[in-house]
C-alpha positions in Angstrom: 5.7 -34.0 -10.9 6.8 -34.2 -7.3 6.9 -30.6 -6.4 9.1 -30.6 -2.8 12.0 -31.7 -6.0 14.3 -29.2 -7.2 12.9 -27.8 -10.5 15.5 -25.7 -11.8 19.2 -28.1 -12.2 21.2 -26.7 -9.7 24.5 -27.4 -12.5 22.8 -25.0 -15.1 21.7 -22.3 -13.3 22.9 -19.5 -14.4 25.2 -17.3 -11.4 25.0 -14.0 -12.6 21.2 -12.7 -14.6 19.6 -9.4 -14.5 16.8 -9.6 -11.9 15.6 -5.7 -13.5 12.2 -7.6 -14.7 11.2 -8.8 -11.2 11.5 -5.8 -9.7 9.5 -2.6 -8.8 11.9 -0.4 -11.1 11.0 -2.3 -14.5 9.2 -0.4 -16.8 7.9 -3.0 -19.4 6.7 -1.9 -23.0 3.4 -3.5 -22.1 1.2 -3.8 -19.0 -0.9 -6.6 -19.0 -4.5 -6.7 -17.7 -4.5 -2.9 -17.0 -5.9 -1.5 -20.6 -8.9 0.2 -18.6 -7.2 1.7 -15.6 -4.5 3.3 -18.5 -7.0 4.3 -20.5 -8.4 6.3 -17.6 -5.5 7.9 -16.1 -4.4 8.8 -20.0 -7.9 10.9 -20.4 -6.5 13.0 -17.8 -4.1 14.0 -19.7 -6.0 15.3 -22.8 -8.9 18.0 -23.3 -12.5 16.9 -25.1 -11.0 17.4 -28.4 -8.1 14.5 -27.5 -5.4 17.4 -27.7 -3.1 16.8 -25.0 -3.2 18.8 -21.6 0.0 20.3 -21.8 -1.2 22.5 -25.1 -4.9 23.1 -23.7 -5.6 21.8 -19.7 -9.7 21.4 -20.4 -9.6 18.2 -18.0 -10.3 19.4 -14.4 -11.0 15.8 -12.9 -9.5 14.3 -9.8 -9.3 10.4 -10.0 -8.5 8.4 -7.0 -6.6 5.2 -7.9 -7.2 2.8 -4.9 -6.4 -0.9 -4.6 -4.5 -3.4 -2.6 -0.8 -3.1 -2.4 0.7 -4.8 -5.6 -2.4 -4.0 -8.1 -0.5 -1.9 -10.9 -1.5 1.2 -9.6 2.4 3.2 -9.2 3.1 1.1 -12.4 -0.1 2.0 -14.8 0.9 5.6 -13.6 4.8 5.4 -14.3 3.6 3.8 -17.7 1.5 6.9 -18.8 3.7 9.4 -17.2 6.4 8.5 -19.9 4.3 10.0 -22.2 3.8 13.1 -21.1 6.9 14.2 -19.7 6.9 17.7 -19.0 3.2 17.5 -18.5 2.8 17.0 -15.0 4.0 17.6 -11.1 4.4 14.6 -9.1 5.0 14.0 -5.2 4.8 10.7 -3.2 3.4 10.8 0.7 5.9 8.2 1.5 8.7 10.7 0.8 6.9 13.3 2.6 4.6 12.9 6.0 3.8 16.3 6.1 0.9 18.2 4.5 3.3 21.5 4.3 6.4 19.1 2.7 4.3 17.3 0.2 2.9 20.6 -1.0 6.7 21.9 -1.2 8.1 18.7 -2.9 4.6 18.5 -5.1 5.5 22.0 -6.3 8.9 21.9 -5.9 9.4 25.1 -4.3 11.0 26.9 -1.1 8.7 28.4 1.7 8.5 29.1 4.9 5.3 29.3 6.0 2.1 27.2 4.7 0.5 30.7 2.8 3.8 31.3 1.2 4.0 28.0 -0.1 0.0 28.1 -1.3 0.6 31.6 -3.1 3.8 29.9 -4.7 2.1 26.7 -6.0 -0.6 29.0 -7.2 1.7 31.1 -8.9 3.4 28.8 -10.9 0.4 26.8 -12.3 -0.8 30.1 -13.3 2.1 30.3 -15.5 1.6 26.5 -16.7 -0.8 24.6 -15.5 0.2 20.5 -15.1 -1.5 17.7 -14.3 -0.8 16.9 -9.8 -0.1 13.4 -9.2 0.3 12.6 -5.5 1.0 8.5 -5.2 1.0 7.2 -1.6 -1.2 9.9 -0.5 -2.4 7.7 2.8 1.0 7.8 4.1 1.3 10.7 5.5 1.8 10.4 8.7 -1.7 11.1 10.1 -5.3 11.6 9.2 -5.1 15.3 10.4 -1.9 15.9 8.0 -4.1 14.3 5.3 -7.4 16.6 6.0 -4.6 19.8 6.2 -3.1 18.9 2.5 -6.3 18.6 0.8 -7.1 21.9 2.9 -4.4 23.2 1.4 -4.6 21.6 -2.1 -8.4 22.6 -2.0 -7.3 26.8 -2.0 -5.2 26.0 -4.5 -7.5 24.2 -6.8 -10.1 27.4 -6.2 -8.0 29.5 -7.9 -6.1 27.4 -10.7 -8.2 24.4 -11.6 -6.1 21.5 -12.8 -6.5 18.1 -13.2 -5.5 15.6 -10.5 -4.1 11.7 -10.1 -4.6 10.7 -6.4 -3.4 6.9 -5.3 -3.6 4.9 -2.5 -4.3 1.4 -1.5 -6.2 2.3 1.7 -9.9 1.2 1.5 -11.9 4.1 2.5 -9.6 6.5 1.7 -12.6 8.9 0.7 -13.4 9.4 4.4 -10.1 11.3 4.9 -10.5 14.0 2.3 -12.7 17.0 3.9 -15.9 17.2 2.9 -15.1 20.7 1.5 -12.6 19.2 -0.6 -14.6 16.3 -1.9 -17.1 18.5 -2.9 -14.3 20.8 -4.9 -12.7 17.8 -6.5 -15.5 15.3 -7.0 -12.8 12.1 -7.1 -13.5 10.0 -9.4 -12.8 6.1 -8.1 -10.6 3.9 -10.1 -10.7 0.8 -8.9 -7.3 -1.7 -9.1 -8.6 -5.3 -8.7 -6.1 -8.2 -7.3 -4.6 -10.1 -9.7 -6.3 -13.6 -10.1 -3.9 -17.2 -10.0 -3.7 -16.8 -13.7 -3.3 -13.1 -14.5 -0.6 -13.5 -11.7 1.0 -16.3 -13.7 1.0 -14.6 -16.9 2.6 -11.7 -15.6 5.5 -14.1 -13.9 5.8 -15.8 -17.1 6.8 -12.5 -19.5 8.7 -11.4 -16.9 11.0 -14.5 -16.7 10.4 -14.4 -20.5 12.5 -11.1 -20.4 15.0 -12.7 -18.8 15.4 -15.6 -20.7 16.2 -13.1 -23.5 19.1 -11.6 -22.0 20.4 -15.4 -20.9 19.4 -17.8 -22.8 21.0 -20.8 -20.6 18.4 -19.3 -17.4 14.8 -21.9 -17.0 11.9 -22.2 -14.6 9.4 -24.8 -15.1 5.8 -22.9 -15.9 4.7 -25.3 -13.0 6.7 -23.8 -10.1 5.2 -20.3 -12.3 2.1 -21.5 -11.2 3.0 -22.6 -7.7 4.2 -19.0 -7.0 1.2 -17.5 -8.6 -1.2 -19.6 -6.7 0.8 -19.0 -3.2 0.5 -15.0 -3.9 -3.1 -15.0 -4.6 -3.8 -16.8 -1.2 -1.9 -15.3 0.9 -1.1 -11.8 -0.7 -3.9 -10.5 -1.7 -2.9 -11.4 -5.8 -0.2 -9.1 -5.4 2.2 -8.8 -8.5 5.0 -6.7 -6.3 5.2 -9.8 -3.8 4.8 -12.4 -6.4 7.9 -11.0 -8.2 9.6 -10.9 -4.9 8.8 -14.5 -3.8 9.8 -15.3 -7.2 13.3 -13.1 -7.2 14.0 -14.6 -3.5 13.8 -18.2 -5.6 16.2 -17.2 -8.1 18.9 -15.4 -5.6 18.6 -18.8 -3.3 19.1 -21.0 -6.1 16.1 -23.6 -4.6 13.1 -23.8 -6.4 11.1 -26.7 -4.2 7.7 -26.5 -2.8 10.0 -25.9 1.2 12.0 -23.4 0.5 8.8 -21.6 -1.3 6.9 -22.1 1.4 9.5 -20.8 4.0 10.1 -17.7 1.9 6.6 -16.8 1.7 6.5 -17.1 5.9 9.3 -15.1 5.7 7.7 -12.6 3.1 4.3 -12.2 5.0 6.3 -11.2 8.4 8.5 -8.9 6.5 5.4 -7.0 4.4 3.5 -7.2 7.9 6.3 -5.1 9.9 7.2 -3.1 6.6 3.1 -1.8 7.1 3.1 -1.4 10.7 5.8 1.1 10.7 3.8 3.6 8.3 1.0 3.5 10.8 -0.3 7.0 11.0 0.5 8.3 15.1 -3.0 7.7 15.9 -3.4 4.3 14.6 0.0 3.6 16.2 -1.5 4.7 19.6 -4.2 2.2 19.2 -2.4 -0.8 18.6 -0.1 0.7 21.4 -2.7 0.3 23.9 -3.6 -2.7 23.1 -0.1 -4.9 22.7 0.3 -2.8 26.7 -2.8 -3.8 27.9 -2.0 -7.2 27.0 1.2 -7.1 28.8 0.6 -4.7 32.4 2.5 -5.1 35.0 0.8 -7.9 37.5 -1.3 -9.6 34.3 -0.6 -12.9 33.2 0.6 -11.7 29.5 0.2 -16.0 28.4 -3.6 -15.7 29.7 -3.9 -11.7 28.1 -3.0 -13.1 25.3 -5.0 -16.4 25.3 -8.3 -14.6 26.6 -7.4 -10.9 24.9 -8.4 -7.4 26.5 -11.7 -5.7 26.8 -12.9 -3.5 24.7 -14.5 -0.8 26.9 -10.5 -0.7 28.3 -9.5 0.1 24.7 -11.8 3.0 24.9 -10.7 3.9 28.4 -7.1 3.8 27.3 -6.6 5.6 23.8 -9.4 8.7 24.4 -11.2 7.4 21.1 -14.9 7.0 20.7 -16.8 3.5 20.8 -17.2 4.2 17.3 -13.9 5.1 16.2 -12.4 1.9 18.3 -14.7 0.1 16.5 -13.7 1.3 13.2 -9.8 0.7 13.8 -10.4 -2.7 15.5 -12.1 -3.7 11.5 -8.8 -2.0 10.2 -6.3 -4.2 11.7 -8.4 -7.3 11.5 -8.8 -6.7 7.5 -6.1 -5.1 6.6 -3.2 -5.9 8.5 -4.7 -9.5 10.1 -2.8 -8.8 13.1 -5.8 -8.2 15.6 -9.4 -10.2 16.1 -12.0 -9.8 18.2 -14.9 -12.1 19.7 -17.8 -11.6 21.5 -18.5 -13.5 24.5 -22.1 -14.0 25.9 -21.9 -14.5 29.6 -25.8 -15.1 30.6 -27.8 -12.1 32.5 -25.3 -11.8 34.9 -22.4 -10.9 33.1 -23.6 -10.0 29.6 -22.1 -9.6 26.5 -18.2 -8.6 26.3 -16.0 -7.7 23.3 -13.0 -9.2 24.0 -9.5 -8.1 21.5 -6.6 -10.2 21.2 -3.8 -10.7 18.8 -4.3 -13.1 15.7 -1.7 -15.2 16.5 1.7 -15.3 18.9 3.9 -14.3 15.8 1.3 -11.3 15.0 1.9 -10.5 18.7 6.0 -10.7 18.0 5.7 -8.9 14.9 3.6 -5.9 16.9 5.9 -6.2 19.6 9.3 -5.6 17.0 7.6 -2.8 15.6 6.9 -0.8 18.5 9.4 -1.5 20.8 11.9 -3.1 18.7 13.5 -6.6 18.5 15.3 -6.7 22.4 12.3 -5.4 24.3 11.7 -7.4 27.2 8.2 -7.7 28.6 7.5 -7.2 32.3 
């Protein structure tokens, strides 16, 4: 088959189908390739004797659901949460970026001060104690927000133990929670795995499945399936969340050819990029901050700054941080967000060894730029 050809007839596509499937809000009977990981959240819920929690609240665990963006882990919780409706408490750190207005929205209660609203949470679990779930924990909006809420969560725990679900996609995340608290909750890893090509295509293929149900006149060839599922797991991670969106973005534009596929993945990768930038915690954000200025000071050639990058002992110089924590971040937005990449030069006796930081590309560089100064920011 000559894949840059149209797949889907343009004269029977359907104008007017129920995305719901490809989309963050659909709830599906059935989650595929997740049995484990809902097996484990659902034991939270239940004491030794398989009662449920909401009758006895034996289960004092804390499990930490962390993987990659787009690896079930919101979903396998929404999917267990439907059972137990009344059950549990649940809060998201995207909503919230303060330790003090997760613990009110967590608890959904009115306070003042950060005791009131401790003595408050306490109070009501000692009436009935639930299960906490906190999804998107790592975005609040700094690491010292995050050591204050599990401060806060930790005098909480002391004097009602319950059972916690904890998710984030940041690797590492166990570094942030005090060392008093980890100790207190013992969190219990879950690990979400990225989809592979054909997990990823299996997934696709129910969903549009679904859809074919509600319109019977709507068809995509399993091979562009495939294509999709094989463009997501190598170059998002396996993703299921940008797979349906790729996939959705397909449908809406009526083009199902290699091009346009390859185009909206471009355009996919530079919106997910800027949509992660902007929930950099303030002290990651100051980083990258010093680094996108260093590379453009007054008097420098910002062509060659960018070309050669800047030093590292200037990044330390600059943002107050320790070799080691500069070190640590510099891994962070190499891994994680790709945007930065560092080489070491070896200069001979003389000159010695130097760590040189640039940006991973000039559209990394644009996207950074967009981000933190916004889209008519001229350079000097």
């Amino acid at each position: 088959m000559n894949t840059n050809e149209t797949l889907l007839d343009q004269n029977t596509t359907p104008k007017k189908i129920s995305l719901l499937p490809l989309t963050e809000n659909y709830r599906p009977d059935i989650l595929l390739f997740r049995n484990q990981q809902i097996r484990e959240v659902e034991s939270v819920f239940s004491s030794p004797s398989n009662q449920k929690y909401e009758n006895h609240g034996e289960d004092e665990r804390c499990l930490l659901l962390q993987g990659f963006s787009g690896s079930g882990k919101t979903t396998v919780v929404s999917f267990v949460l439907k059972k137990y409706k009344t059950a549990y408490l649940l809060a998201s750190g995207a909503n919230n970026p303060t330790a003090f207005l997760l613990i009110k929205s967590l608890f959904d209660i009115n306070a003042s001060t950060t005791g009131a609203a401790i003595q408050k949470a306490i109070d009501k679990l000692k009436k009935k104690k639930k299960v906490l779930v906190v999804d998107e924990i790592n975005k609040l909006k700094n690491t010292e927000e995050i050591g204050l809420f599990f401060d806060m969560l930790n005098t909480i725990y002391r004097a009602v133990k319950c059972p916690m679900i904890l998710v984030t996609n940041k690797k590492g995340f166990l570094d942030f929670i005090p060392v008093d608290g980890r100790r207190t909750f013992h969190p219990e890893r879950i690990d979400f795995k990225s989809y592979d090509i054909q997990e990823l295509y299996e997934i696709l293929n129910s969903r549009v499945g679904i859809i074919k149900k509600e319109s019977e006149e709507f068809s995509i060839e399993p091979e562009f399936i495939a294509m999709v599922a094989k463009f997501v797991f190598n170059k998002f991670d396996g993703s299921v969340r940008s797979a349906f969106s790729l996939l959705r973005k397909c449908i809406v534009g009526d083009d199902f050819s290699e091009k346009f596929l390859q185009k909206t993945c471009d355009n996919l990768i530079t919106e997910e990029k800027s949509e992660d930038l902007r929930m950099l915690t303030e002290y990651n954000r100051k980083f990258l901050k010093s680094v996108y200025d260093m590379s453009t000071n007054e008097g420098l050639n910002v062509s060659f700054k960018k070309l050669e990058g800047v030093k590292f002992p200037d990044i330390v110089l600059s943002t107050g941080y320790s070799k080691g924590r500069v070190s640590q971040l510099l891994q962070y937005f190499e891994e994680y967000h790709g945007v930065l990449q560092s080489t070491k030069e070896n200069k001979g006796r003389a000159g010695g060894r130097s760590r040189l930081v640039k940006f991973s590309s000039d559209k990394d560089y644009e996207i950074v730029k967009e981000v933190l100064y916004g889209k008519n920011h001229n350079e000097i």
